[in-house]
C-alpha positions in Angstrom: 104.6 114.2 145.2 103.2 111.0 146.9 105.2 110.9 150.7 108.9 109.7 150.3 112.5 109.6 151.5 113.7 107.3 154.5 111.0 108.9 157.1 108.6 106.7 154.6 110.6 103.6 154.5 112.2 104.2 151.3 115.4 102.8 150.6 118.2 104.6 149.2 120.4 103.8 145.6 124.0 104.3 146.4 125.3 107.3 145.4 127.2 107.5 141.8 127.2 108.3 137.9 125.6 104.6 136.7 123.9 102.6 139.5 120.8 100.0 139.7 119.2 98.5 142.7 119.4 94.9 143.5 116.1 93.2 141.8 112.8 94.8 143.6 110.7 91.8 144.2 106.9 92.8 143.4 104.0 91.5 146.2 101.8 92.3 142.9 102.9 92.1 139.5 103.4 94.8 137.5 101.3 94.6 133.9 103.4 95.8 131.1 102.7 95.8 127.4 100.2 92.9 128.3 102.9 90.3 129.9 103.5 90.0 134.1 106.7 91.7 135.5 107.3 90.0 139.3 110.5 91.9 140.1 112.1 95.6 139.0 115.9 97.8 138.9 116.3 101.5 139.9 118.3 103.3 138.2 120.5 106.5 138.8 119.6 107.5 135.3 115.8 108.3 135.2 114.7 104.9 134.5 113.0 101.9 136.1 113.9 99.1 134.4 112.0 95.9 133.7 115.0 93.6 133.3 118.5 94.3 134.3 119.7 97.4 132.6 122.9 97.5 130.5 125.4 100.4 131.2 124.9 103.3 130.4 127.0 104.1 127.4 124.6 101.2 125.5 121.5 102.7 125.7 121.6 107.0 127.0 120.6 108.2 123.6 118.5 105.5 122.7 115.5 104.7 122.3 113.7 101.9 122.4 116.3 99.8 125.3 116.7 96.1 124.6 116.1 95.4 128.4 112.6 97.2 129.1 111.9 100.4 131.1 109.8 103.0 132.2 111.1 106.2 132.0 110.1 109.2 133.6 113.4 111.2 132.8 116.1 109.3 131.1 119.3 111.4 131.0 122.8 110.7 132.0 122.1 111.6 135.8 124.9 111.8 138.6 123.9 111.3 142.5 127.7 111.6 143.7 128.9 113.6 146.5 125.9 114.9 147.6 124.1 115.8 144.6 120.5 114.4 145.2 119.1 111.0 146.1 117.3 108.2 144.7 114.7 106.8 147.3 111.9 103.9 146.2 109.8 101.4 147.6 106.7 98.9 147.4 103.8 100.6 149.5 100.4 98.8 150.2 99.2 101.1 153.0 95.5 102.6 152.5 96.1 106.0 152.5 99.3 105.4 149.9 97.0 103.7 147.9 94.3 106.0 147.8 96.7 109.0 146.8 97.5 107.0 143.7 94.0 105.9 143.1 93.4 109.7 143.1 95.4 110.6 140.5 94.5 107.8 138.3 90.8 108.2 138.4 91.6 111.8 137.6 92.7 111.0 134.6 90.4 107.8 133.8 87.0 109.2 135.6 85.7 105.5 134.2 87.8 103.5 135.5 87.0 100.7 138.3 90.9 100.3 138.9 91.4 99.0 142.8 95.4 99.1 143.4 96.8 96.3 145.7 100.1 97.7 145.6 102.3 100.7 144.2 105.9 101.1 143.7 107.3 104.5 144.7 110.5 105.8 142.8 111.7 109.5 144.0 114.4 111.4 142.6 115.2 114.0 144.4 117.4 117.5 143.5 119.6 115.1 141.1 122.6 116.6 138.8 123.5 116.2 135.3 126.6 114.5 135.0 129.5 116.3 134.7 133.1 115.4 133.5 136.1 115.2 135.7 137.6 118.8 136.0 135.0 120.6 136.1 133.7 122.9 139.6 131.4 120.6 141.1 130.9 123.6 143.9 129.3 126.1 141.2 125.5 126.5 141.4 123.7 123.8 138.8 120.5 123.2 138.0 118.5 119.6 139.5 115.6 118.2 139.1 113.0 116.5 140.7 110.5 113.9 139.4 108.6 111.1 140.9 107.2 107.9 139.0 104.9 105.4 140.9 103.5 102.3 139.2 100.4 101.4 140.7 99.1 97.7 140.1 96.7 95.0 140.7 96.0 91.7 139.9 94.8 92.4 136.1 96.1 95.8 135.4 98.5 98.3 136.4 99.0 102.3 135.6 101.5 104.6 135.9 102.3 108.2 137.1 104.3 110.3 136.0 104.8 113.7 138.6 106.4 117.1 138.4 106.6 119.8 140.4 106.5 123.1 139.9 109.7 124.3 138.4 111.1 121.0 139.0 112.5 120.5 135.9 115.5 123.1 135.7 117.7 121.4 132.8 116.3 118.8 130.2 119.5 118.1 128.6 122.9 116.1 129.3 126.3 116.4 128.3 127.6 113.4 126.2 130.5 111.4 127.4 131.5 110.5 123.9 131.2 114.2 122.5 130.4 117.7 122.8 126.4 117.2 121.8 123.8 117.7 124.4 121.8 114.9 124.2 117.8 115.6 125.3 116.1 113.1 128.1 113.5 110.6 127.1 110.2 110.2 128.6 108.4 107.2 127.6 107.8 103.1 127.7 110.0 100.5 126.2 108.9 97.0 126.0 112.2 94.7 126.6 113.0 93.1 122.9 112.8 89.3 122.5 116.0 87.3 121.6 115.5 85.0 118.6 118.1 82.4 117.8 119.1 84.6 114.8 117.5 88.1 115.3 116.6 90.5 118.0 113.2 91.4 117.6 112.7 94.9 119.2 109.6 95.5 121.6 106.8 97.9 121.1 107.6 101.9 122.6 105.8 104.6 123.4 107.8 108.0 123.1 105.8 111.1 125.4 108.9 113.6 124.9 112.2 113.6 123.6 113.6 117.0 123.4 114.2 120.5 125.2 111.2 121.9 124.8 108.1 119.2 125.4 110.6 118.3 128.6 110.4 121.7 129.6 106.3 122.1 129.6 105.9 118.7 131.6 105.8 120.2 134.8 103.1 123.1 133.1 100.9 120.3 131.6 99.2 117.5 131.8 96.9 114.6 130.6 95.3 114.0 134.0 93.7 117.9 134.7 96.5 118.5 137.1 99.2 120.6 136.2 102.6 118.3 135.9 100.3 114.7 136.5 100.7 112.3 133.4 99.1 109.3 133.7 99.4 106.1 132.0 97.2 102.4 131.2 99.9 100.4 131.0 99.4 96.6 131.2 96.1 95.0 131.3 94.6 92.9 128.5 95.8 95.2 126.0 99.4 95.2 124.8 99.7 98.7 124.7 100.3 101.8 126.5 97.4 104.2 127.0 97.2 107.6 127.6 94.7 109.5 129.8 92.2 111.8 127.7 91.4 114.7 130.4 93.2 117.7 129.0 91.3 120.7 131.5 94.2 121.8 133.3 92.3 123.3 137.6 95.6 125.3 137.8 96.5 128.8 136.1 100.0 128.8 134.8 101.1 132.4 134.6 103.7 132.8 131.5 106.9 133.9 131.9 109.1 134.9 129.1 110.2 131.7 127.9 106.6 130.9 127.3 106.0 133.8 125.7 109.1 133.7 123.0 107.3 130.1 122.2 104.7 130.7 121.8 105.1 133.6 119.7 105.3 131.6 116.9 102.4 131.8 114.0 100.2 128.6 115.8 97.7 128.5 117.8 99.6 126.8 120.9 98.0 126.3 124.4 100.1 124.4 126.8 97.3 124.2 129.1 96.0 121.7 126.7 99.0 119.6 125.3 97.7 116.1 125.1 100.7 113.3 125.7 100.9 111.5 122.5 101.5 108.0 122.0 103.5 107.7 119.4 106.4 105.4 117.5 109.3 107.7 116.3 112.6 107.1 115.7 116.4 108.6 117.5 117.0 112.1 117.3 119.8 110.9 114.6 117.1 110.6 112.2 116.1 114.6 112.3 118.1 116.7 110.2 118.1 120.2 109.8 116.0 120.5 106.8 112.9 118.9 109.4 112.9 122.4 111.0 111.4 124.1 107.5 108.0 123.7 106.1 108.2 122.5 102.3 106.9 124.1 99.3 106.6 121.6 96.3 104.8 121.6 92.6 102.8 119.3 92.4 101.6 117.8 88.4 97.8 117.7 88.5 96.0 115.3 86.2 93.1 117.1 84.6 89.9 115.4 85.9 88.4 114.6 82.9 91.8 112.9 82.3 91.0 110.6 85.1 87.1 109.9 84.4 88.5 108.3 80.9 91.5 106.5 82.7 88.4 104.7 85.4 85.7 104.1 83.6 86.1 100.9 83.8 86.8 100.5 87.6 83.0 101.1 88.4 80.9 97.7 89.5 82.6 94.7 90.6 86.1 94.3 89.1 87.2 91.3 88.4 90.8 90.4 89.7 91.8 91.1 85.9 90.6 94.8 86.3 91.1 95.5 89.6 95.2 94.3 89.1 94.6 96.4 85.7 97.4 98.8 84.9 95.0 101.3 83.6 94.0 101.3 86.8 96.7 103.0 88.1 97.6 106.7 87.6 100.2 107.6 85.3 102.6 109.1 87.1 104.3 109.8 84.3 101.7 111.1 82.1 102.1 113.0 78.4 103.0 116.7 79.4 99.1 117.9 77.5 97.9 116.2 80.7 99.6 117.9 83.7 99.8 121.4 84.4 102.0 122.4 87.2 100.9 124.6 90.2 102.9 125.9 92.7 101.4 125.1 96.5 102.6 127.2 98.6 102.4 125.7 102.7 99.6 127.1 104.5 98.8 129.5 107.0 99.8 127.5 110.3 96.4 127.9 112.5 96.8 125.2 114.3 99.4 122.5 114.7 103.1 123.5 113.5 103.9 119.8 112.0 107.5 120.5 112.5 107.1 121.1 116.1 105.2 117.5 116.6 108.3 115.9 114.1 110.8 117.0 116.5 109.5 117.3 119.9 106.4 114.8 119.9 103.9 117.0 121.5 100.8 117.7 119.8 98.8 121.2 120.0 95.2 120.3 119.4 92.7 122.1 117.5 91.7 124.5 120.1 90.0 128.5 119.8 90.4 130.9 122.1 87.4 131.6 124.5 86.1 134.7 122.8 86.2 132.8 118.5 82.8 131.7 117.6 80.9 131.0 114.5 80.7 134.5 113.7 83.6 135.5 112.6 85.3 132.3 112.2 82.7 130.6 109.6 86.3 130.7 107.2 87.7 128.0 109.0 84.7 125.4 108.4 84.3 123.6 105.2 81.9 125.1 102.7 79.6 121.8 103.0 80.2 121.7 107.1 78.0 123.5 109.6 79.3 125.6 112.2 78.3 125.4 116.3 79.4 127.6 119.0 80.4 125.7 122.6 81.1 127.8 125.3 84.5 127.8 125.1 84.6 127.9 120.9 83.6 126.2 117.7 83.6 123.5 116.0 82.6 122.0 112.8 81.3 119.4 111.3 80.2 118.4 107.8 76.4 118.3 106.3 74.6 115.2 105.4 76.0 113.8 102.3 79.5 114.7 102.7 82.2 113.0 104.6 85.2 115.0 106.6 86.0 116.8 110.3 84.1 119.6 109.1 87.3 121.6 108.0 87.4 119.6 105.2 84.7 117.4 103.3 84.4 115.8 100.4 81.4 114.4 98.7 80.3 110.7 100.2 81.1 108.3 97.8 82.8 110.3 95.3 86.0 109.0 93.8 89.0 110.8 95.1 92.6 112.0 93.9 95.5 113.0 95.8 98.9 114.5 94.2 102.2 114.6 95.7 106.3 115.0 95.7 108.7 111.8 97.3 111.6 112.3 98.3 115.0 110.2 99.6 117.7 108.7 100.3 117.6 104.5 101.3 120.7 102.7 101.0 119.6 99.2 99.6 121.3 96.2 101.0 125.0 96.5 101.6 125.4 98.9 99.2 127.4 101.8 100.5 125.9 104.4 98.1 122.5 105.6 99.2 120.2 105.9 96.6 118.9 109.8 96.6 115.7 111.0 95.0 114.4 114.3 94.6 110.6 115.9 93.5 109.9 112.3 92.3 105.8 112.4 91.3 103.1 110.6 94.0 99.6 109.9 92.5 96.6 108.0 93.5 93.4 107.5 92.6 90.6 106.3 95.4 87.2 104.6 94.5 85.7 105.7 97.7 82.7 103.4 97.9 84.9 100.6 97.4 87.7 101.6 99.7 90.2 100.4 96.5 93.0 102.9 96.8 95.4 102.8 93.5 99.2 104.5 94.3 101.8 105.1 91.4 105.3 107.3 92.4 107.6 107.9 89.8 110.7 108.1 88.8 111.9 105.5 91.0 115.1 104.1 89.9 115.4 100.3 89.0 118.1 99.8 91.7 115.7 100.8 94.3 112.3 100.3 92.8 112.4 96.6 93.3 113.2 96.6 96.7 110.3 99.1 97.8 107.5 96.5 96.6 107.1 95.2 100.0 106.1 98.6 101.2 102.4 98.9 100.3 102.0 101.0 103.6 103.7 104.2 101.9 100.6 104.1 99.8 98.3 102.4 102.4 97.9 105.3 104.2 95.6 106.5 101.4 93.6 103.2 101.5 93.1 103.8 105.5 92.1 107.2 104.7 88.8 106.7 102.2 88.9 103.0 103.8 85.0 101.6 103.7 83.3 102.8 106.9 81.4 100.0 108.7 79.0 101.4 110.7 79.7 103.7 113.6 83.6 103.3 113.0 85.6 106.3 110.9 88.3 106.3 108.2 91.2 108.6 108.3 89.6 111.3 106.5 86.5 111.3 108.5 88.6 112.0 111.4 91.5 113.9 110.3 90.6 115.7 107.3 93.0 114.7 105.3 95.4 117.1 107.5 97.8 115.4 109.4 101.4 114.1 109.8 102.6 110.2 110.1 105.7 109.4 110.9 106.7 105.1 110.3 109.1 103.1 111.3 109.9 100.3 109.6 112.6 97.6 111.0 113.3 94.5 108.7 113.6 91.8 110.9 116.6 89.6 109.0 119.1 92.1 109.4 117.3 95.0 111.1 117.3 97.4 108.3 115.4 100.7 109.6 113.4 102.8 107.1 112.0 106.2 108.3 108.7 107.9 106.5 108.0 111.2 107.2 104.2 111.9 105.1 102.7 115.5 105.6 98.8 115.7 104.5 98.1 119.4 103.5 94.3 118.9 103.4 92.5 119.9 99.7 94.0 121.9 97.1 91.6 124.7 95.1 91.4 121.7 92.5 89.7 119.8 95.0 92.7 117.1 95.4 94.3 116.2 98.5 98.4 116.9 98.5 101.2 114.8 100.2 104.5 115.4 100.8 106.6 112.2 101.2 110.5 111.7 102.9 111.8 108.4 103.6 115.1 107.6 104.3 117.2 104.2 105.6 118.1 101.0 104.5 116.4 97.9 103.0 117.2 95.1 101.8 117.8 94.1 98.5 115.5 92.5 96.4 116.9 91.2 92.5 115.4 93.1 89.2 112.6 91.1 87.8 111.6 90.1 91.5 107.9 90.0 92.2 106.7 90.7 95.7 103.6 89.1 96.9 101.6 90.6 100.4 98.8 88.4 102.0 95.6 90.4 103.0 96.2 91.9 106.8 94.7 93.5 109.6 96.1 96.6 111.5 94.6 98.1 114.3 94.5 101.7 115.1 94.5 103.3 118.0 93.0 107.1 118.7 94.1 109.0 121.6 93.7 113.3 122.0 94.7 114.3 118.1 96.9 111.3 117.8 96.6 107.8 116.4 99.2 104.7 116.5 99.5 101.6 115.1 101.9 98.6 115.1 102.4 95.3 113.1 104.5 92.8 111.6 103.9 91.9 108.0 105.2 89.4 106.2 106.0 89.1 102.3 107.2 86.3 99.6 109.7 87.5 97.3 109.8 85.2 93.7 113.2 86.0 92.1 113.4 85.8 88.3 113.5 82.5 86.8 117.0 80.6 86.1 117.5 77.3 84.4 113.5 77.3 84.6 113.6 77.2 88.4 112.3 80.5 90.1 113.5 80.4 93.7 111.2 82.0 96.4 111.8 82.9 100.1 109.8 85.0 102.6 110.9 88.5 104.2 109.4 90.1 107.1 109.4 93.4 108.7 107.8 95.6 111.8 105.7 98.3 111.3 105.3 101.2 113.4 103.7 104.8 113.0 102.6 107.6 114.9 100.0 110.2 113.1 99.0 113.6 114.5 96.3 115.9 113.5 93.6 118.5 114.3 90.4 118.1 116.7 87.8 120.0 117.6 88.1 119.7 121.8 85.1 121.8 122.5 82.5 119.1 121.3 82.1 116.2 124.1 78.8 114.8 122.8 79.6 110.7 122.3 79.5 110.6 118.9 83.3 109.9 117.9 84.5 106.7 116.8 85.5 103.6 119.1 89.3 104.8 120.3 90.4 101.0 118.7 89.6 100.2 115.2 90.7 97.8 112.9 91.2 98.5 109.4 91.4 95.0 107.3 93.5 95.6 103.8 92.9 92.9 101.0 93.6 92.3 97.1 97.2 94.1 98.0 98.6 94.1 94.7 102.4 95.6 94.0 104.2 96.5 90.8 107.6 97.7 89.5 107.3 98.8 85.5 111.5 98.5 85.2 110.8 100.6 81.5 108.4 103.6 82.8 110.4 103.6 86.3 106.8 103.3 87.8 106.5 101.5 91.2 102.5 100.7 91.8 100.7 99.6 94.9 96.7 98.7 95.1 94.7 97.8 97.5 91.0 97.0 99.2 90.8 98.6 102.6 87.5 98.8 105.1 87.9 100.0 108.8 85.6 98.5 111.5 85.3 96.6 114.8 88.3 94.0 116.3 87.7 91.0 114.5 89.7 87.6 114.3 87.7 86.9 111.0 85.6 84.1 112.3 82.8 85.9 112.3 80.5 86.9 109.2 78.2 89.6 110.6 80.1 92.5 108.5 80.7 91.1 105.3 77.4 93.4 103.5 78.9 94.1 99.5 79.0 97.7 101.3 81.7 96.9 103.4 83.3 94.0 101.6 83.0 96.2 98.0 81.4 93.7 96.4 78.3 95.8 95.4 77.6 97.0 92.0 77.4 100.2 93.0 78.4 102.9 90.6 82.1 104.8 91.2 80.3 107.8 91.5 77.5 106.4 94.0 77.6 105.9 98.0 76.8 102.2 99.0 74.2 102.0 101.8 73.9 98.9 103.7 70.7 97.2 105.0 70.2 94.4 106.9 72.4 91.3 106.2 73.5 91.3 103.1 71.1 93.2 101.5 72.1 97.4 100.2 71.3 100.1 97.7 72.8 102.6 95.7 72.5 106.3 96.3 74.4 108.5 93.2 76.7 110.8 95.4 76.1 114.2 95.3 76.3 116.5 92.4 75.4 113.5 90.2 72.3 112.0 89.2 70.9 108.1 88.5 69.8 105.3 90.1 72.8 104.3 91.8 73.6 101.4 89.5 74.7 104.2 86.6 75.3 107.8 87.7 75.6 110.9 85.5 77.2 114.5 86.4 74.9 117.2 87.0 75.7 120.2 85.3 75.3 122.6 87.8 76.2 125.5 84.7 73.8 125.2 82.7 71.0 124.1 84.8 71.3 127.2 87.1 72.1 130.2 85.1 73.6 133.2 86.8 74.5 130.8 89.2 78.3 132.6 89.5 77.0 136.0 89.9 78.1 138.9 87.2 81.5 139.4 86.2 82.0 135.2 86.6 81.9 132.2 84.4 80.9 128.9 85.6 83.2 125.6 84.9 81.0 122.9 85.4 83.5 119.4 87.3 82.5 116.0 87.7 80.4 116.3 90.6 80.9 120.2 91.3 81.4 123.1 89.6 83.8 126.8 90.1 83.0 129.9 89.7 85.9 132.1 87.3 86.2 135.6 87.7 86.5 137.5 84.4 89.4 138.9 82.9 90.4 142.4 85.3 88.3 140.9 88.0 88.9 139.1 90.9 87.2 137.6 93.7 86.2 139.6 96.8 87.4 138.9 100.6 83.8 136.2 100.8 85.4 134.6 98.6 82.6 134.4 95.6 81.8 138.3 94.6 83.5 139.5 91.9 84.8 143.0 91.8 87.3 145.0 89.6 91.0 144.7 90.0 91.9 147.5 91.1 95.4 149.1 89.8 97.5 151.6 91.4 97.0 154.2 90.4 98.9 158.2 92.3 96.2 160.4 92.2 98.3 162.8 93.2 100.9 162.7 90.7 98.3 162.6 88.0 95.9 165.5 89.4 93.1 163.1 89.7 92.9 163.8 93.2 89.8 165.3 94.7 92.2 168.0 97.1 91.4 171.3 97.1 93.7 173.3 94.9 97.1 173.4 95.2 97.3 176.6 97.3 95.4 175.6 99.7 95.8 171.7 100.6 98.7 169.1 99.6 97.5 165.5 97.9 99.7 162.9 100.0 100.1 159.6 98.2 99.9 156.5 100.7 100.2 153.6 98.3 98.0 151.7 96.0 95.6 154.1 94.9 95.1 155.7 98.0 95.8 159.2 99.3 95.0 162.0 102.0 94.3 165.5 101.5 95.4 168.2 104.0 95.3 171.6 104.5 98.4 173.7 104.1 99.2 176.3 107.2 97.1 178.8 107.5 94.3 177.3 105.8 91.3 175.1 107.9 89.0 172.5 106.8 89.4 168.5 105.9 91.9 168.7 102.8 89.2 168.5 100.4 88.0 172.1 101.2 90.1 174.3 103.0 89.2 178.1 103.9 
């Protein structure tokens, strides 16, 4: 901890349950979210607060607070009679000053940051509150934490500091029940009064329950153990985590740790990155969040989808491209779906549950002693493998487009399949509307980054009023988005495995929706799989409504496995016609999300993609079929630098998917506006017109014996014959072996009966040994 208590100069909060300071008049400002703060409020409860705070029973338990705070630990905290002490200051002295600069530099080695002042806020061996009654003279637990805000004239950071088993309860009692109600740590921007709305402010939430509290004081983003540091007003209008993750200190596990991290992930504490991330009360959670979710998923046969597109390829017009045929049928004849039980896979790496709930994130990380060797299994069939010294990584061959875990052919069309689930209350309608195993497809013209989304059965009391939420599909048009150059799409980055959590808050009557998608990567049919929850209120919109959505910009921002973006969007709403008249007025809403995946850390080489893109979504187009109980979203995407549109040097036909390009084909962009087309791999032409390859009957014997070869647009897969099955490489085919007891049928090679025993151990396996008296190895015994 940086020096503090009244030897320092600090002054002292009175004592008490739920106290502020008088108004801490800054020498500096303090940057936050982008806008100057000149003066400050300490709090008994964990928080320093931008604004003057409200009691306590208005916002413990909440998160984001109306009035603006920083929050190092906000509980329900109680400082009477003794039990700890709340000391803080402003501190300009050199050597102050340089301690902070210290830390910060250690977690932004770039940095030029020069402090001119820092605020110092120290609480010391503080209680949780407890109720009247209760033995005040019993042992408790207290904590100690420290937060100092160091600032200058254009920017300011903050650190966040634990000691050592500092942290020895991360929960408080509730006043108004019998819950214990976790701490926050995190950033909330104070929300903006409107004449008729309150418009909430941006939040950053770094750990919200038992567990991620518990491991502050053990981790770190800053290469200290219990050091968090934080960007948190410059230019920017967000908060900014540091990126060094090498923990200097050795944190031997005690038995806690070990019961954690027992669990099937890979989990290493020493590397938890803070996230920056949007997510909702713990209110939202339910009980079911805790279980991983195994759905069936209908899978349109490919050739199915070849016949449905071919006439998406070229330049659509805005006819075609607004085409229904366009769309997937999510309710398709049953000849065309099959279904197939996916079963959730092997954990290796992140337990998606454990980010939903606690909002740490457990990167992609091997242990010391994994390399290429015998870890080839975990890269991508078309991705190279490279050891580091302290593990692997991956990373996909020319030609194909992924993190090396996963890749998929460059410019190939893509298809992902999926289950929806909820329950949204619409309006004022007391009655939620509940869904269950409702049908998500979409198909994705890669080289065009056009992104076509149909869920079914969405009922007609609900389906209107879901049109403004092009996102729920968007997140597939950000993933195969148009790559400018040197800039990545979500699957480039992430694989295609990840969580997102969104937040949406409809700014009329602040209607929340949550969305909860999981991406399980690509299925043995080569599709991508989503799982979808959303659940909330919205309002209303009329049956026979039509929804329109201007083009947009978002940008996203990429820090250690996570990414985070927030937006308002607006929407006009035409209601069906009366008297010849059709009325229209415009709705608005706030967007928020928080997605976590998988990196490789053991790769530093600069080749990643800026840490701010901006991905620029155009011809949104959304549909409710009131008959088919279809709703339908479209849309244009293409991620690439910060741009307020003014300027023209990125608008090649590559980027722009204006090109003629064949589906099948990967648009390459020259100079200007010039490009060509290159047929994507596994298909043939000149770019313009691109045929499959078929791999079958080109390359005979190409399975191996015992296999038949199914050739697929743009691929083929090897079949095992009937009785065999495919080895442990994954490709040979051997017999399927049945089981068979040797023993009990005398095939056994024992020696006779009166001199060994046949012992049957399962399968077809047994042992031979001799009886007493008798010596040799079962088989032939003397």
């Amino acid at each position: 901890l940086l020096p503090h208590g009244e030897d320092c100069g600090d002054a002292v909060l009175e004592p008490g349950d739920d106290v502020h300071s008088a108004a801490l008049e800054l020498s500096t400002a303090l940057r936050f979210y982008g806008a100057a703060v000149s003066s400050i409020y300490v709090t008994t409860n964990g928080i320093i607060a931008v604004n003057e705070p409200s009691s306590e029973e208005k916002y413990l338990g909440q998160f984001p607070v109306s009035f603006g705070a920083i929050a190092p630990f906000m509980a329900d905290l109680d400082t009477t009679d003794g039990r700890g002490n709340v000391y803080y200051r402003e501190d300009s002295s050199s050597d102050v000053l340089q301690l902070a600069s210290d830390y910060i530099k250690s977690g932004f080695p770039e940095t030029t940051f020069d402090p001119s002042s820092v605020v110092i806020v120290t609480w010391k061996l503080v209680a949780p509150f407890q109720a009247l009654g209760e033995d005040h003279t019993l042992e408790e637990k207290r904590n100690t934490f420290q937060a100092v805000l160091a600032s200058s004239d254009s920017s300011s950071y903050a650190i966040f500091l634990y000691p050592e088993d500092s942290l020895q309860f991360c929960s408080t009692y509730s006043k108004n029940g019998d819950e214990n109600i976790p701490a926050m740590v995190g950033f909330s921007q104070a929300s903006t009064n409107y004449y008729f709305w309150e418009k909430p402010g941006s939040y950053n939430v770094i750990a919200n329950d038992e567990d991620s509290i518990r491991n502050l004081y053990k981790s770190s983003n800053a290469g200290k153990q219990g050091v968090w540091v934080f960007e948190i007003g410059s230019s920017s209008d967000s908060v900014v985590p540091a990126k060094i993750s090498k923990i200097l200190e050795s944190v031997e596990p005690n038995e806690e740790d070990q019961e954690m991290t027992s669990k099937t992930f890979m989990s290493d504490y020493g590397s938890t990155e803070i996230t920056q991330q949007y997510i909702t009360s713990s209110t939202d959670s339910t009980e079911e969040d805790q279980h991983l979710v195994t759905y069936s998923a209908p899978q349109l046969a490919a050739e199915d989808f070849l016949t449905s597109y071919q006439d998406v390829t070229g330049t659509p017009s805005t006819e075609s491209f607004y085409s229904p045929q366009n769309f997937p049928t999510a309710k398709a004849p049953p000849h065309q779906f099959r279904i197939q039980q996916f079963p959730p896979q092997p954990p290796q790496v992140i337990d998606v549950e454990e980010f939903d709930e606690t909002g740490i994130v457990f990167r992609y990380h091997t242990d010391v002693q994994e390399t290429c060797a015998n870890n080839r299994h975990q890269c991508s069939v078309h991705a190279i493998c490279k050891d580091y010294p302290n593990g692997f990584c991956c990373s996909c061959i020319t030609g194909y487009k992924g993190n090396g875990r996963q890749c998929v052919a460059e410019g190939s069309p893509q298809r992902v399949n999926g289950k929806v689930r909820g329950r949204i209350f619409v309006g004022n309608n007391p009655v939620p509307v509940v869904f269950e195993n409702t049908d998500l497809h979409s198909y994705v013209v890669m080289n065009q980054g056009r992104a076509y989304t149909a869920i079914s059965t969405i009922p007609e009391t609900l389906g209107y009023s879901l049109l403004p939420l092009a996102s729920i599909g968007g997140i597939i048009g950000w993933m195969f988005a148009v790559e400018q150059q040197g800039y990545k799409n979500g699957f480039s980055i992430t694989g295609g495995e990840f969580t997102r959590q969104t937040e949406v808050t409809f700014l009329s009557n602040n209607e929340k929706l949550v969305v909860k998608q999981k991406f399980s990567g690509i299925d043995e049919h080569g599709h991508l799989t989503i799982s979808t929850e959303m659940e909330g209120r919205i309002p209303k919109i009329p049956s026979g409504a039509s929804v329109h959505i201007e083009p947009y910009t978002e940008l996203y921002h990429t820090s250690s496995s996570v990414i985070t973006s927030s937006s308002s969007r607006e929407y006009t709403v035409t209601e069906p016609e009366r008297d010849g008249v059709a009325s229209t007025y415009m709705g608005a809403y706030q967007w928020r999300q928080t997605i976590s995946f998988d990196e490789c850390i053991h790769d530093d080489s600069p080749h990643s993609a800026p840490a701010t893109q901006q991905l620029s979504v155009d011809s949104v187009f959304v549909l409710y079929n009131r008959d088919e109980q279809i709703l339908r979203y479209a849309m244009s995407n293409s991620i690439g630098p910060i741009n307020d549109g003014s300027a023209d040097i990125n608008r090649n036909p590559c980027y722009t998917g204006t090109h003629n390009c064949d589906t099948n084909a990967v648009c390459r962009p020259g100079t200007g506006n010039r490009f060509f087309c290159e047929c994507s791999i596994g298909f043939r032409g000149d770019g313009n017109a691109c045929y499959d390859i078929d791999e079958c009957s080109e390359q005979p014997g190409l399975c191996g014996s015992n296999a038949d070869c199914n050739n697929q647009p743009g691929t083929y897969r090897c079949e095992c014959v009937g009785g065999y099955q495919f080895a442990a490489d994954g490709w040979t085919c051997v017999a399927v072996e049945h089981e068979v007891n040797h023993c009990q049928r005398g095939t056994h090679s024992c020696d006779i009966p009166q001199r060994a025993r046949c012992v049957y151990t399962g399968g077809s396996a047994y042992i031979c040994t001799c009886l007493p008296g008798f010596s040799g190895d079962g088989r032939v015994c003397e």
